[in-house]
C-alpha positions in Angstrom: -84.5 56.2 -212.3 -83.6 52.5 -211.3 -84.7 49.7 -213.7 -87.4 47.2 -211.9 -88.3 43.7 -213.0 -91.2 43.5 -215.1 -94.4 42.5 -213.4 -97.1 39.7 -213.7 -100.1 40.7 -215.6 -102.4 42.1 -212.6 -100.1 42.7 -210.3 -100.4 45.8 -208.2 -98.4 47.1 -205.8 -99.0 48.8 -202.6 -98.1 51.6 -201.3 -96.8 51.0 -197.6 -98.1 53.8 -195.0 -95.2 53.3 -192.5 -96.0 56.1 -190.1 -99.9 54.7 -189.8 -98.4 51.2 -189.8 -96.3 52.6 -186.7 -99.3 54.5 -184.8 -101.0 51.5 -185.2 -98.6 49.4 -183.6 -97.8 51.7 -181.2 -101.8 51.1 -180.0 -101.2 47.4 -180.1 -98.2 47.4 -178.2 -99.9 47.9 -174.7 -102.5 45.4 -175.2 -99.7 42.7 -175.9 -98.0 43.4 -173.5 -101.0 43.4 -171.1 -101.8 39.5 -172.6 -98.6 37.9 -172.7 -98.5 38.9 -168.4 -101.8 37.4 -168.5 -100.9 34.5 -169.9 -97.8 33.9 -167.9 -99.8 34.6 -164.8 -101.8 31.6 -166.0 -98.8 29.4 -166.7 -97.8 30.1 -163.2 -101.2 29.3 -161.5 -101.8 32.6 -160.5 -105.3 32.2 -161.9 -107.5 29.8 -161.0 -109.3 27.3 -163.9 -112.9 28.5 -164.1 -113.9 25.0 -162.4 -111.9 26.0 -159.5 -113.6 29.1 -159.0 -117.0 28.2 -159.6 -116.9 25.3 -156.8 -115.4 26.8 -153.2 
C-alpha cells in the first residue's frame, strides 16, 4: 500500500462519488446550455430591455 503524507489534526477526507458527480452534471448540462443562448441572444438584441417592452 502506498505511503501518504501525514495529515493535519482534523482533517477528513472525502470520498468523491464520480458517477453521481457525472449524473449530476449530466442534468446541468442542458440547462447551461439553454442560458448561455439566452444570454447571447441578449448580447445580440434579440431581446428587448424590459423598458422597451413595457412602453409600445
Amino acid at each position: 500500500m502506498p505511503r501518504t503524507a501525514p495529515r493535519p489534526t482534523g482533517v477528513v477526507l472525502h470520498t468523491i462519488d464520480l458517477t453521481e458527480h457525472t449524473r449530476l452534471l449530466g442534468e446541468v448540462v442542458p440547462a447551461l446550455k439553454e442560458l448561455s443562448a439566452e444570454a447571447a441572444r441578449i448580447r445580440e438584441g434579440e431581446i428587448a430591455k424590459p423598458s422597451e417592452r413595457s412602453h409600445p
